[in-house]
N, CA, C and O atoms as a Maestro MAE file, in Angstrom:
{
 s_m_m2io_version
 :::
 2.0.0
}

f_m_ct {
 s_m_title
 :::
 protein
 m_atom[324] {
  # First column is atom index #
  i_m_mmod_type
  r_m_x_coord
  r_m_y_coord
  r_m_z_coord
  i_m_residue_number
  s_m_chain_name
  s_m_pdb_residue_name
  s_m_pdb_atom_name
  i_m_atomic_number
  :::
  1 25 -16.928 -23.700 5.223 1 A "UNK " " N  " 7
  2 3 -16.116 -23.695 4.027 1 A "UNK " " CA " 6
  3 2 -16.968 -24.138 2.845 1 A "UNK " " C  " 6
  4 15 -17.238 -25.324 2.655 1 A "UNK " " O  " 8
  5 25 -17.312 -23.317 2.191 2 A "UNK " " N  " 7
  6 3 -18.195 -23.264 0.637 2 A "UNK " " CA " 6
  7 2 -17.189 -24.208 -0.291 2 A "UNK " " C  " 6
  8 15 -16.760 -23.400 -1.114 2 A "UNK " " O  " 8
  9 25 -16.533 -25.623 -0.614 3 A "UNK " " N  " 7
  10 3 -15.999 -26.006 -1.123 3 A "UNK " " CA " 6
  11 2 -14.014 -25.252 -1.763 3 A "UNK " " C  " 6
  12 15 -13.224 -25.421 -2.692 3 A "UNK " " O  " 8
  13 25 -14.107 -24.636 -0.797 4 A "UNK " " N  " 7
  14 3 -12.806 -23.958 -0.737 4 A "UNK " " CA " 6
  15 2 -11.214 -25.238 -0.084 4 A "UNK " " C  " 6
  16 15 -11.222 -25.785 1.019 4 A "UNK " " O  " 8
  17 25 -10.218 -25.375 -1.005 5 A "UNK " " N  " 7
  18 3 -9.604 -26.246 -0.799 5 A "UNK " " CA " 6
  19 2 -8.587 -25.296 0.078 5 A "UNK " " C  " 6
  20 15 -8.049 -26.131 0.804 5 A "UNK " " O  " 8
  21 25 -8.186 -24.391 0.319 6 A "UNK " " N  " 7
  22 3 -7.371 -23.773 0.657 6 A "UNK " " CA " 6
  23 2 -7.324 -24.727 2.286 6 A "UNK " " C  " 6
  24 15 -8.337 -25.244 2.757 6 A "UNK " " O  " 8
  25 25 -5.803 -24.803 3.020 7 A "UNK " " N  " 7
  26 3 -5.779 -24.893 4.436 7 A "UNK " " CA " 6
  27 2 -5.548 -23.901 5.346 7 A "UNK " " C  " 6
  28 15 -4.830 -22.924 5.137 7 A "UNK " " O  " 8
  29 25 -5.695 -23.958 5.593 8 A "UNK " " N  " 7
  30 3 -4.847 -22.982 7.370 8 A "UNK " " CA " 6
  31 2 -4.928 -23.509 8.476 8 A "UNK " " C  " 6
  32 15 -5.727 -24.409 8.738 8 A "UNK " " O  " 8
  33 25 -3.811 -22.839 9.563 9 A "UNK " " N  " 7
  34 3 -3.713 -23.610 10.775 9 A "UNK " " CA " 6
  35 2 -3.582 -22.128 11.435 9 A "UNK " " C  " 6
  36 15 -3.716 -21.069 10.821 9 A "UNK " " O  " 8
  37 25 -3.283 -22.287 12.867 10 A "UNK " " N  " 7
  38 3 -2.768 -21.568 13.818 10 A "UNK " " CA " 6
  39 2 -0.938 -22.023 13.905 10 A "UNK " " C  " 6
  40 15 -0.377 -23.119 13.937 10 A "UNK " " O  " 8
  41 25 -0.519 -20.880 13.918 11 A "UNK " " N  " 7
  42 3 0.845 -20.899 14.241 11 A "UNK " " CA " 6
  43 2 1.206 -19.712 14.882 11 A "UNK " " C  " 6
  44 15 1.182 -18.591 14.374 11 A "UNK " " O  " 8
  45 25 1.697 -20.140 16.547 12 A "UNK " " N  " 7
  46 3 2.068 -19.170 17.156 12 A "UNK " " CA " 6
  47 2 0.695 -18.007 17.794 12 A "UNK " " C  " 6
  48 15 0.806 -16.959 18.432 12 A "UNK " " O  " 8
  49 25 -0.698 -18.825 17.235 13 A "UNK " " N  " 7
  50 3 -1.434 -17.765 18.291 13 A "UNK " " CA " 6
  51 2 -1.914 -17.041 16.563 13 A "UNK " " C  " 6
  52 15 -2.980 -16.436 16.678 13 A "UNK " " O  " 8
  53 25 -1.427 -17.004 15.273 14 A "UNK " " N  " 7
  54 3 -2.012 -16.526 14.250 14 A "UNK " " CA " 6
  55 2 -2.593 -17.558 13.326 14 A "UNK " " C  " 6
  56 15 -2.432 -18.763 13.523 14 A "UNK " " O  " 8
  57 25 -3.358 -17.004 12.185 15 A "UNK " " N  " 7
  58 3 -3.912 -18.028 11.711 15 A "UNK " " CA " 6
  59 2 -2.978 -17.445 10.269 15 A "UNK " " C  " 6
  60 15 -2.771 -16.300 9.868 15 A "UNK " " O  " 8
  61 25 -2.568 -18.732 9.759 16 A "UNK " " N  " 7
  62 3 -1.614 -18.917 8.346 16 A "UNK " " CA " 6
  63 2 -2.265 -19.938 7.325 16 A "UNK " " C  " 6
  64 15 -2.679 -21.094 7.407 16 A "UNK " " O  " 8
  65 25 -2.166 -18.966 6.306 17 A "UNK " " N  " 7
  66 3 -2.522 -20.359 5.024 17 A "UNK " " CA " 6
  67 2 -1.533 -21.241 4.830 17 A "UNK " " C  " 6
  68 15 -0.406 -20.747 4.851 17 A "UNK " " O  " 8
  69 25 -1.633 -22.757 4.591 18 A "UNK " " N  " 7
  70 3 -0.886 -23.614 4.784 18 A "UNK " " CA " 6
  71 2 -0.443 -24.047 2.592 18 A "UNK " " C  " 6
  72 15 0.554 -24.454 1.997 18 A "UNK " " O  " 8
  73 25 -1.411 -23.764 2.303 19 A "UNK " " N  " 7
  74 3 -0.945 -23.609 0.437 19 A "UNK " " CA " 6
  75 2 -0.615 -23.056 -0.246 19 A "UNK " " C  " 6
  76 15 -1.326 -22.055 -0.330 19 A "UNK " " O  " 8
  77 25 0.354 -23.054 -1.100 20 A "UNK " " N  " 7
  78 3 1.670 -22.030 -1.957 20 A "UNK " " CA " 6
  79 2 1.244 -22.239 -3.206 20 A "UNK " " C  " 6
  80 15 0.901 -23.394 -3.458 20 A "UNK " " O  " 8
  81 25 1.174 -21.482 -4.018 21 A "UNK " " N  " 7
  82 3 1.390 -22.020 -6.024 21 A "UNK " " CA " 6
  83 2 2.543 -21.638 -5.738 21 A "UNK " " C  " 6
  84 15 2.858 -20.711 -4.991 21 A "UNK " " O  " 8
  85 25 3.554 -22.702 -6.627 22 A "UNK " " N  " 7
  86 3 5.211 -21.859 -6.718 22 A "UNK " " CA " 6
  87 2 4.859 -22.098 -8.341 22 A "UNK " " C  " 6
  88 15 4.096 -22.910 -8.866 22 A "UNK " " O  " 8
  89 25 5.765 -21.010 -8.957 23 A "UNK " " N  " 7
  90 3 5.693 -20.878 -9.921 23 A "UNK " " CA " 6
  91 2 7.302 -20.802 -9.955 23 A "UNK " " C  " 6
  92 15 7.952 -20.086 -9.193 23 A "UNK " " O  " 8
  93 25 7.909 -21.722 -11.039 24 A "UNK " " N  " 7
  94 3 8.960 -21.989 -11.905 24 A "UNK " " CA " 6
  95 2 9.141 -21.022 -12.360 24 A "UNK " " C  " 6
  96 15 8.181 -20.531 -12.953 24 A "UNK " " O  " 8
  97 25 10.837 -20.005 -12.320 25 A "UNK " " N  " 7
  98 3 10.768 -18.758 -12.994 25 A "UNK " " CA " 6
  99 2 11.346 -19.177 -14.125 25 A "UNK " " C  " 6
  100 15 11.457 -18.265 -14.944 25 A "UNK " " O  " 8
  101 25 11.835 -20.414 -14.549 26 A "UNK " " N  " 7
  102 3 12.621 -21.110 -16.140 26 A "UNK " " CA " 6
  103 2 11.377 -21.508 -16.879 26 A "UNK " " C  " 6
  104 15 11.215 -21.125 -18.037 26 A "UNK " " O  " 8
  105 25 10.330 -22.389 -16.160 27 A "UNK " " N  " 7
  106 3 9.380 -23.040 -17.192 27 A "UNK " " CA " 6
  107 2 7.993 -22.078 -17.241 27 A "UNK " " C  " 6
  108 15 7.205 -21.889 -18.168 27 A "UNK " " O  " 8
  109 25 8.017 -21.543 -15.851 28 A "UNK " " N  " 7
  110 3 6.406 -21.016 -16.121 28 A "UNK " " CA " 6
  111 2 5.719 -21.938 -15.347 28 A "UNK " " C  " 6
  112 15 4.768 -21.392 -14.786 28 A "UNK " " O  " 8
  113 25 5.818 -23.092 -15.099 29 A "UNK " " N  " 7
  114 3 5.374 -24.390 -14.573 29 A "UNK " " CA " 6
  115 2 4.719 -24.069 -13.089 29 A "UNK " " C  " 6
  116 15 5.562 -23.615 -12.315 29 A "UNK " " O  " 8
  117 25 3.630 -24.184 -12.629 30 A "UNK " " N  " 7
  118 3 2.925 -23.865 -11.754 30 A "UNK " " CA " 6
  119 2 2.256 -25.399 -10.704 30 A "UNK " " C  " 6
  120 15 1.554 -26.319 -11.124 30 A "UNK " " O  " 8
  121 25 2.813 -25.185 -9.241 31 A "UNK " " N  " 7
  122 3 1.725 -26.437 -8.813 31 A "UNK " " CA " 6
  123 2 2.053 -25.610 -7.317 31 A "UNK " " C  " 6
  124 15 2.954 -25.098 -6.651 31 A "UNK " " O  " 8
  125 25 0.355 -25.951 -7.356 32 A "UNK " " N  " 7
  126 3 0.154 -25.784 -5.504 32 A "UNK " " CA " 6
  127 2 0.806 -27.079 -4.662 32 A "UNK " " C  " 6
  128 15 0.997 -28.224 -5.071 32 A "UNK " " O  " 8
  129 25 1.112 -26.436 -3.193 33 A "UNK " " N  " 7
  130 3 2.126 -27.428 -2.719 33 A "UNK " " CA " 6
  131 2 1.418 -27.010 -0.626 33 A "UNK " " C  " 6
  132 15 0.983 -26.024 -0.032 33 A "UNK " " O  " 8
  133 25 1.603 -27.914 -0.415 34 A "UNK " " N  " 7
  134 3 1.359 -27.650 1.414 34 A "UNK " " CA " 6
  135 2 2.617 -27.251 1.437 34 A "UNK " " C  " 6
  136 15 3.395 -27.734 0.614 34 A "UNK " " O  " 8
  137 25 3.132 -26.150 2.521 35 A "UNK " " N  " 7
  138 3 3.788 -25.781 3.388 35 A "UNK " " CA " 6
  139 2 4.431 -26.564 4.416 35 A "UNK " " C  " 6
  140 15 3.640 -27.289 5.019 35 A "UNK " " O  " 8
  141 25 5.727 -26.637 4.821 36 A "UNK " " N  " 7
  142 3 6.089 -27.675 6.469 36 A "UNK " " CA " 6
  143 2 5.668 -26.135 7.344 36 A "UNK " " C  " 6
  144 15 5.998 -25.060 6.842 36 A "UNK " " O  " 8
  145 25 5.190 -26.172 8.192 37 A "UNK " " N  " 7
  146 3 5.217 -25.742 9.264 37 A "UNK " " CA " 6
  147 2 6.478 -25.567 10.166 37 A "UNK " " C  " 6
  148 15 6.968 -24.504 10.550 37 A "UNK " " O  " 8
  149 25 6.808 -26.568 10.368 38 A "UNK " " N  " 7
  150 3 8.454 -26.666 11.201 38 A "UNK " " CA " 6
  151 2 9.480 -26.720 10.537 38 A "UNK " " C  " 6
  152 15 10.351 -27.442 11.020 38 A "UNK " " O  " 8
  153 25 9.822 -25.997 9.172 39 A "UNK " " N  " 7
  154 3 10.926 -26.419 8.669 39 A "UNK " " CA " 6
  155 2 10.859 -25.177 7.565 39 A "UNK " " C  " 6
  156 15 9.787 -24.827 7.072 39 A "UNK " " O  " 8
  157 25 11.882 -24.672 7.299 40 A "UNK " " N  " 7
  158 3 11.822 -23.927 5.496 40 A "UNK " " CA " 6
  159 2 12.493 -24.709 4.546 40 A "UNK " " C  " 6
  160 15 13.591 -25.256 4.651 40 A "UNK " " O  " 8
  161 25 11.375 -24.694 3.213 41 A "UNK " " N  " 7
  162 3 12.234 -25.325 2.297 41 A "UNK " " CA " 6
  163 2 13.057 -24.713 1.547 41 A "UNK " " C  " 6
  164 15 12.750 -23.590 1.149 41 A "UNK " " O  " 8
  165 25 14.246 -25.275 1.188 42 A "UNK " " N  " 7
  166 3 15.402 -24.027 0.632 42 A "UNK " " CA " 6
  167 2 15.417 -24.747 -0.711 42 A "UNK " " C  " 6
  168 15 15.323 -24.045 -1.717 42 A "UNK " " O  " 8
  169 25 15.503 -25.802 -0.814 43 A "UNK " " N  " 7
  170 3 15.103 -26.586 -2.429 43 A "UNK " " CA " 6
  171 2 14.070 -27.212 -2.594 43 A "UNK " " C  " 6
  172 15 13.343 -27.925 -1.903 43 A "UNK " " O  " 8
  173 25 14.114 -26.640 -4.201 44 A "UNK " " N  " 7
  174 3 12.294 -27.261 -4.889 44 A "UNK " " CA " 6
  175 2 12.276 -27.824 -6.125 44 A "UNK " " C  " 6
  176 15 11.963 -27.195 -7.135 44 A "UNK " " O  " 8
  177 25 12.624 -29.083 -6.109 45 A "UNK " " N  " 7
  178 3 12.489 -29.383 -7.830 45 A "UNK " " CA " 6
  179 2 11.263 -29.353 -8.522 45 A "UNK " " C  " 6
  180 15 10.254 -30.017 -8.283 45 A "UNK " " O  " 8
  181 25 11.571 -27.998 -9.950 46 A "UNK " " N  " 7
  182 3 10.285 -28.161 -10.570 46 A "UNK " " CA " 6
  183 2 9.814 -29.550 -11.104 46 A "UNK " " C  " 6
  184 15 10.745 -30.353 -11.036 46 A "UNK " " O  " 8
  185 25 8.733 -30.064 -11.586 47 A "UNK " " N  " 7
  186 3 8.295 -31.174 -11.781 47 A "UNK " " CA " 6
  187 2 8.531 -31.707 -13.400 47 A "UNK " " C  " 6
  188 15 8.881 -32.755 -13.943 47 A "UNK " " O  " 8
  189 25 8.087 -30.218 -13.862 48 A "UNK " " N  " 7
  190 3 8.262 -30.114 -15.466 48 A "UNK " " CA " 6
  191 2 9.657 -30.192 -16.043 48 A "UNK " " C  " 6
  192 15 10.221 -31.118 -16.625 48 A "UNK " " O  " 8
  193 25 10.149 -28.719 -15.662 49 A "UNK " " N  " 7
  194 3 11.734 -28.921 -15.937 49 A "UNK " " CA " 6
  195 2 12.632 -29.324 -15.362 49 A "UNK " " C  " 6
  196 15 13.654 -29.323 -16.047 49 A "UNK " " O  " 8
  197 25 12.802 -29.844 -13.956 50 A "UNK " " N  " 7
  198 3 13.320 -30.093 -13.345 50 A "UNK " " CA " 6
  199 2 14.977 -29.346 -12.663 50 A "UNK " " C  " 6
  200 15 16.111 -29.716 -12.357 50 A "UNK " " O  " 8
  201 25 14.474 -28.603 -12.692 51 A "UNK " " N  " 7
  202 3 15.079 -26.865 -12.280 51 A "UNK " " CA " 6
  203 2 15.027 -27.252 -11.077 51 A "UNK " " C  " 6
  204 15 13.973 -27.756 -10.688 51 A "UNK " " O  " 8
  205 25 16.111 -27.123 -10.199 52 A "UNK " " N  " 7
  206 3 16.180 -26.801 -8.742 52 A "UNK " " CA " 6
  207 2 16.022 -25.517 -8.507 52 A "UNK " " C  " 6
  208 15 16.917 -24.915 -9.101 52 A "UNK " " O  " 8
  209 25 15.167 -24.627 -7.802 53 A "UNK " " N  " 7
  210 3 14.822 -23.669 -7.022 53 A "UNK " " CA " 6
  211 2 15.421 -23.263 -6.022 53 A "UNK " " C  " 6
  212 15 15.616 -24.124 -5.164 53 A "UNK " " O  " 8
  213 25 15.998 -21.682 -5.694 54 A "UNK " " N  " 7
  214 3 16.938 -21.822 -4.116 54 A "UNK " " CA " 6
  215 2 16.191 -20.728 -3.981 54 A "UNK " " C  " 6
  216 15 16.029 -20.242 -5.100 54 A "UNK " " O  " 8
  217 25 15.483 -19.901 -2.888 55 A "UNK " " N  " 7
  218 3 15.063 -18.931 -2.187 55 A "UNK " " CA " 6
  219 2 16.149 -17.630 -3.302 55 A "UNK " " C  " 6
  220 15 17.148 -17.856 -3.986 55 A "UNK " " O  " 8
  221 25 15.391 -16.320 -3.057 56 A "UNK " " N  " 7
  222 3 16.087 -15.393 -3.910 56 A "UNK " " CA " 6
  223 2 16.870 -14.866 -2.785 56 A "UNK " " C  " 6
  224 15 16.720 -15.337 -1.657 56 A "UNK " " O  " 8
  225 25 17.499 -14.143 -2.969 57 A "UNK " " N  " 7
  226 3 18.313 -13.547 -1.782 57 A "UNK " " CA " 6
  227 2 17.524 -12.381 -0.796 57 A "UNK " " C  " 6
  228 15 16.948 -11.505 -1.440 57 A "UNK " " O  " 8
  229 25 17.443 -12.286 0.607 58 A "UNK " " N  " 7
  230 3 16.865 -11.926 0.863 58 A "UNK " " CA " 6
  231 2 15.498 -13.005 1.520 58 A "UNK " " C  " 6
  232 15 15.187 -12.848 2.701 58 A "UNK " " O  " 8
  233 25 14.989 -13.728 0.938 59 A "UNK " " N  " 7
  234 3 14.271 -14.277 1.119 59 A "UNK " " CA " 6
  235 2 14.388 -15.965 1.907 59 A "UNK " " C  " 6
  236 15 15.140 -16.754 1.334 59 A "UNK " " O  " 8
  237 25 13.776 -16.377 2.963 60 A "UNK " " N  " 7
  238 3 14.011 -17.702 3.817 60 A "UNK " " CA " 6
  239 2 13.839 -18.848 2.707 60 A "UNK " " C  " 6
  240 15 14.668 -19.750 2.826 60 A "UNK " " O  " 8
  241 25 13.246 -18.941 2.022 61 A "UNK " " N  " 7
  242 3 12.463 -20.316 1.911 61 A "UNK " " CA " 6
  243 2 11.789 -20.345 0.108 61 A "UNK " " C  " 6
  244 15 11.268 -19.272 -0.196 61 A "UNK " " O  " 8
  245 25 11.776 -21.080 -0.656 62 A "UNK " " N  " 7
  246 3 11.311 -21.122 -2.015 62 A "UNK " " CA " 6
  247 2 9.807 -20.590 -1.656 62 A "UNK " " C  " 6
  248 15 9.294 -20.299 -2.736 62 A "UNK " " O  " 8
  249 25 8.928 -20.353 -0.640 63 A "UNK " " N  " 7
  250 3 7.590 -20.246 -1.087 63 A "UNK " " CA " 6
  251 2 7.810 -18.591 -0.414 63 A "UNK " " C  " 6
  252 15 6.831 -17.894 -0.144 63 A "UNK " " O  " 8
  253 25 8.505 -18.359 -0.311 64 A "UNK " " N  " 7
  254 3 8.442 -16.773 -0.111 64 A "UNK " " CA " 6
  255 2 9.108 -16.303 -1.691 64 A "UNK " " C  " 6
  256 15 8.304 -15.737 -2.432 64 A "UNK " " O  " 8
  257 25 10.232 -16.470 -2.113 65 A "UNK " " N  " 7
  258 3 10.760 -16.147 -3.266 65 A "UNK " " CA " 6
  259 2 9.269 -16.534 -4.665 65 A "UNK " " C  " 6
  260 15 8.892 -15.772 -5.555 65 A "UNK " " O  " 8
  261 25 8.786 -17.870 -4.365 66 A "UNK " " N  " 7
  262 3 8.078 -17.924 -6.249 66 A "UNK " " CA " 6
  263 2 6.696 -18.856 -5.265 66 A "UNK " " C  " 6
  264 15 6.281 -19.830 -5.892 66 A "UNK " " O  " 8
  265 25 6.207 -18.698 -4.269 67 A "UNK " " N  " 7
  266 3 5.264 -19.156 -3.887 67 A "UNK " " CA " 6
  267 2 3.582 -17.705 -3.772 67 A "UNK " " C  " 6
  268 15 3.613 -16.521 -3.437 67 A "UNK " " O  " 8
  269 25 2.624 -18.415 -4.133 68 A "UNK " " N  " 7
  270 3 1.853 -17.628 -3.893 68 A "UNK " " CA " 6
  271 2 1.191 -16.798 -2.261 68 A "UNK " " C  " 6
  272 15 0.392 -15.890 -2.034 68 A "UNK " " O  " 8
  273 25 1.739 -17.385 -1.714 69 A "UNK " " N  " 7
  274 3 1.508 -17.424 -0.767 69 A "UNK " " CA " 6
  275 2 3.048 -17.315 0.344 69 A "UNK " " C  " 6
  276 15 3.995 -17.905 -0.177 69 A "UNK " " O  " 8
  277 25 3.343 -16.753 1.550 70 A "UNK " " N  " 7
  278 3 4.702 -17.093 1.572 70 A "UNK " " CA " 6
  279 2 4.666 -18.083 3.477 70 A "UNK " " C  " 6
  280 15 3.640 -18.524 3.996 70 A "UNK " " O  " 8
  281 25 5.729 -18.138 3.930 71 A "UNK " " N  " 7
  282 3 5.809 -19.252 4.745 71 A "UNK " " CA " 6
  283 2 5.136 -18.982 5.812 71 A "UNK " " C  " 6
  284 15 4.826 -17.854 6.198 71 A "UNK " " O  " 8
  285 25 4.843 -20.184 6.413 72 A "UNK " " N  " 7
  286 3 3.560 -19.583 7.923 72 A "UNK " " CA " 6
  287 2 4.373 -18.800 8.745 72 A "UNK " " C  " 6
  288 15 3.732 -17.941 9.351 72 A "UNK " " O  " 8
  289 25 5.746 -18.814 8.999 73 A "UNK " " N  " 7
  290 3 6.723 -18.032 10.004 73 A "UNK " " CA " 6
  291 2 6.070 -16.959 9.511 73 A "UNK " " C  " 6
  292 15 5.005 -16.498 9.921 73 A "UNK " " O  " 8
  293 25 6.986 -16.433 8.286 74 A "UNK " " N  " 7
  294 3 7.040 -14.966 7.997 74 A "UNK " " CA " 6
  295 2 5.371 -14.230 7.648 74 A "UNK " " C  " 6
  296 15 5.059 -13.043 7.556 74 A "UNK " " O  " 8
  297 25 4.395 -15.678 7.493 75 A "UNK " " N  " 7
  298 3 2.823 -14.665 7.327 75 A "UNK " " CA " 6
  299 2 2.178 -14.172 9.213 75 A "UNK " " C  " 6
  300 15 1.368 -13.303 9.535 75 A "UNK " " O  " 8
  301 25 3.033 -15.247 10.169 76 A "UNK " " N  " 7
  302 3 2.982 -14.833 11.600 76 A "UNK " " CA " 6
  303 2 3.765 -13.755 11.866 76 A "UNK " " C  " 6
  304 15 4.022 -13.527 13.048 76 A "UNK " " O  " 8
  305 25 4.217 -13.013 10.986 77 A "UNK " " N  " 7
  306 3 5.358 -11.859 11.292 77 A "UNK " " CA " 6
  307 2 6.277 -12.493 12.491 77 A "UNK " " C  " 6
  308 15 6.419 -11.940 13.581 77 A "UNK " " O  " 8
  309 25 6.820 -13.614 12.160 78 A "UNK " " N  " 7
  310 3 7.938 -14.159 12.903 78 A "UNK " " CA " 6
  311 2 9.458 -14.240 11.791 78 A "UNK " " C  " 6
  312 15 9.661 -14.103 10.585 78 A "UNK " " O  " 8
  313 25 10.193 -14.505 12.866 79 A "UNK " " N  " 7
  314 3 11.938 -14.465 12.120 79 A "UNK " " CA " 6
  315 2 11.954 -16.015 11.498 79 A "UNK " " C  " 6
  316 15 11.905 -16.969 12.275 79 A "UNK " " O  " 8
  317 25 12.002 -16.148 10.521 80 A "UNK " " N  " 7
  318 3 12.249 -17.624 9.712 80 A "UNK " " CA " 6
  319 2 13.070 -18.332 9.878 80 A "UNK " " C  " 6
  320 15 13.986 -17.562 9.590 80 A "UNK " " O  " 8
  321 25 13.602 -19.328 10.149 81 A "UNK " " N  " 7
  322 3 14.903 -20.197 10.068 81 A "UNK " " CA " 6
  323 2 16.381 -19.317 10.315 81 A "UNK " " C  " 6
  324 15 17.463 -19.903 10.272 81 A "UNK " " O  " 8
  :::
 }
 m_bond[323] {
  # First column is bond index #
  i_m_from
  i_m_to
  i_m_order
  :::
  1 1 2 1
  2 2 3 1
  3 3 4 2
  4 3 5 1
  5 5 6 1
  6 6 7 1
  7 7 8 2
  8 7 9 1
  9 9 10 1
  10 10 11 1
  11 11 12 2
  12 11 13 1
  13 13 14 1
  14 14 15 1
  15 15 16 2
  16 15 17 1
  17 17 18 1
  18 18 19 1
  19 19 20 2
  20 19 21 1
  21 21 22 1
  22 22 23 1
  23 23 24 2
  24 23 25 1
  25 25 26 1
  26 26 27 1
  27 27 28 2
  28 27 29 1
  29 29 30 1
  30 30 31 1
  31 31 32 2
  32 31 33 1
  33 33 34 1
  34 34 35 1
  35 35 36 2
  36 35 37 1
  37 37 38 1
  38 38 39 1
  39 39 40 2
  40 39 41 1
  41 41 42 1
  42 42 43 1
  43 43 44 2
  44 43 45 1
  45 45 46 1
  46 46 47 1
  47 47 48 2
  48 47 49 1
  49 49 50 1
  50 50 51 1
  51 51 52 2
  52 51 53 1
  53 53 54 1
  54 54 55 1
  55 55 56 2
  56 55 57 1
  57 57 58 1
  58 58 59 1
  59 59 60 2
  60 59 61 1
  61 61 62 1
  62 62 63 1
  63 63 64 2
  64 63 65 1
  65 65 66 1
  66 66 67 1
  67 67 68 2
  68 67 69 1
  69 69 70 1
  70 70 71 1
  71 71 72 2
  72 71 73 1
  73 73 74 1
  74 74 75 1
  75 75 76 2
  76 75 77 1
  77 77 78 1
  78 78 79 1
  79 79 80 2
  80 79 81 1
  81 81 82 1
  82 82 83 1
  83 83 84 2
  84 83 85 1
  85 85 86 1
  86 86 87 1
  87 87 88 2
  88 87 89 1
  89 89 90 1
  90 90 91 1
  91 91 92 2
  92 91 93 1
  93 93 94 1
  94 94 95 1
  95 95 96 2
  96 95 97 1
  97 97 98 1
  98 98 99 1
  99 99 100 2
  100 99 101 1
  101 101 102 1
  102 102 103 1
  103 103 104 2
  104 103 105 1
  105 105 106 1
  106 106 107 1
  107 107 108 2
  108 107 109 1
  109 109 110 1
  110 110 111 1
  111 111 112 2
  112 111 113 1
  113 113 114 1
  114 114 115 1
  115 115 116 2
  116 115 117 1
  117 117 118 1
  118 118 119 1
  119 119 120 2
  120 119 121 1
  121 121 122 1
  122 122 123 1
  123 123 124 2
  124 123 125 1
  125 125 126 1
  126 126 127 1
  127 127 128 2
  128 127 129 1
  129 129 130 1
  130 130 131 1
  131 131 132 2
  132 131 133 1
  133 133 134 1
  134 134 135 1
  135 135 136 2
  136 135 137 1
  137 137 138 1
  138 138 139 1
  139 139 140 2
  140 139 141 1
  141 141 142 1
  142 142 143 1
  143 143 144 2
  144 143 145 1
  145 145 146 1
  146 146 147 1
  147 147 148 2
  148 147 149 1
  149 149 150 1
  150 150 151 1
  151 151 152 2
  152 151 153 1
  153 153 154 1
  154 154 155 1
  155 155 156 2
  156 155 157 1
  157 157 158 1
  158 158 159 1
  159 159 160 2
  160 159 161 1
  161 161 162 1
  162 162 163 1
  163 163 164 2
  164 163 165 1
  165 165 166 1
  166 166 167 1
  167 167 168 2
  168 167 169 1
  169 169 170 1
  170 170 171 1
  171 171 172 2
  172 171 173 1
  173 173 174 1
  174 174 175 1
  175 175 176 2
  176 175 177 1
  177 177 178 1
  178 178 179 1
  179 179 180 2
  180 179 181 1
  181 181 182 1
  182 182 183 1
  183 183 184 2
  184 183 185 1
  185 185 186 1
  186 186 187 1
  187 187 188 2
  188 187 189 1
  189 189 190 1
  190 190 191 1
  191 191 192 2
  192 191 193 1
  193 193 194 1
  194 194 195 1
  195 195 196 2
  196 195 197 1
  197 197 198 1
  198 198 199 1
  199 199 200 2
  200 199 201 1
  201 201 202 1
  202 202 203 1
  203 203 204 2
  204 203 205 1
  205 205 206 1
  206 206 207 1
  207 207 208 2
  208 207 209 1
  209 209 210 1
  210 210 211 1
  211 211 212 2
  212 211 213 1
  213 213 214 1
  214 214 215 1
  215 215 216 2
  216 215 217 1
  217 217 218 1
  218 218 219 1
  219 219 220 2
  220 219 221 1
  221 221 222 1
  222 222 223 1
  223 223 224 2
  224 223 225 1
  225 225 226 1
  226 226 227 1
  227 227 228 2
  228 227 229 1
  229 229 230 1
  230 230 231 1
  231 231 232 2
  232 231 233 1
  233 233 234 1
  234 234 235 1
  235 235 236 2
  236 235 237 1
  237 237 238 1
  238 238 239 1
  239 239 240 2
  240 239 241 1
  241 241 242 1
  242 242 243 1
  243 243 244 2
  244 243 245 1
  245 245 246 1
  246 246 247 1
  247 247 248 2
  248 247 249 1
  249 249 250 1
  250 250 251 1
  251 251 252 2
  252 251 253 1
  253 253 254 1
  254 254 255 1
  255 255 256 2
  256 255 257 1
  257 257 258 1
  258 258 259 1
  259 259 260 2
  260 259 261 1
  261 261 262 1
  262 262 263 1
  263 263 264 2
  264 263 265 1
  265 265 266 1
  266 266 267 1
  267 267 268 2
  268 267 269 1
  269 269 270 1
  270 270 271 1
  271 271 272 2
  272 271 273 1
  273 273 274 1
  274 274 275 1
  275 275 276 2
  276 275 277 1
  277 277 278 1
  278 278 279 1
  279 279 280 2
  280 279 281 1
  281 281 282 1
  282 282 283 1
  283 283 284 2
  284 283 285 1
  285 285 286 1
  286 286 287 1
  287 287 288 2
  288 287 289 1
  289 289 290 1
  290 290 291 1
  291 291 292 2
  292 291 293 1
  293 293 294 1
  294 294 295 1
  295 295 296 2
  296 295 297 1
  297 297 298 1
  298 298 299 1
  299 299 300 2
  300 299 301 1
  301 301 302 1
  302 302 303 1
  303 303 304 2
  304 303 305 1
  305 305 306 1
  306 306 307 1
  307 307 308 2
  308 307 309 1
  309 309 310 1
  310 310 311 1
  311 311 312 2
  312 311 313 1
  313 313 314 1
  314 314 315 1
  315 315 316 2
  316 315 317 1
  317 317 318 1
  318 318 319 1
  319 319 320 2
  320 319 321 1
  321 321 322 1
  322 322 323 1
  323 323 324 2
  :::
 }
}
């Protein structure tokens, strides 16, 4: 690793990035965040505006809806929560 902060793990036998940017769709407001592994998060308070976040429809978890990255389930092509 050439100074690369990014994580990943194995989940399920695949390898998943474990870091999200969520991006605030009210402020614009941007922060990278670790992932739970065992859990989806369904609320995210932005930091700036303090906007609660809920997954868009369709979607498990806030880092699939406004995350750069989306949850280790669904990047293992597994069923989410």
């Amino acid at each position: 690793m050439h100074g690369s902060c990014n994580t990943s793990t194995t989940h399920n036998g695949k390898t998943v990035e474990l870091n999200s940017t969520i991006t605030c769709p009210e402020c614009g407001h941007q922060k990278e965040e670790t992932m739970p592994t065992d859990a989806c998060q369904y609320f995210y308070e932005c930091e700036n505006c303090k906007t609660i976040l809920k997954p868009l429809q369709g979607d498990c978890c806030v880092y699939c809806s406004y995350g750069t990255v989306k949850c280790p389930p669904i990047q293992a092509n597994e069923n989410c929560c």
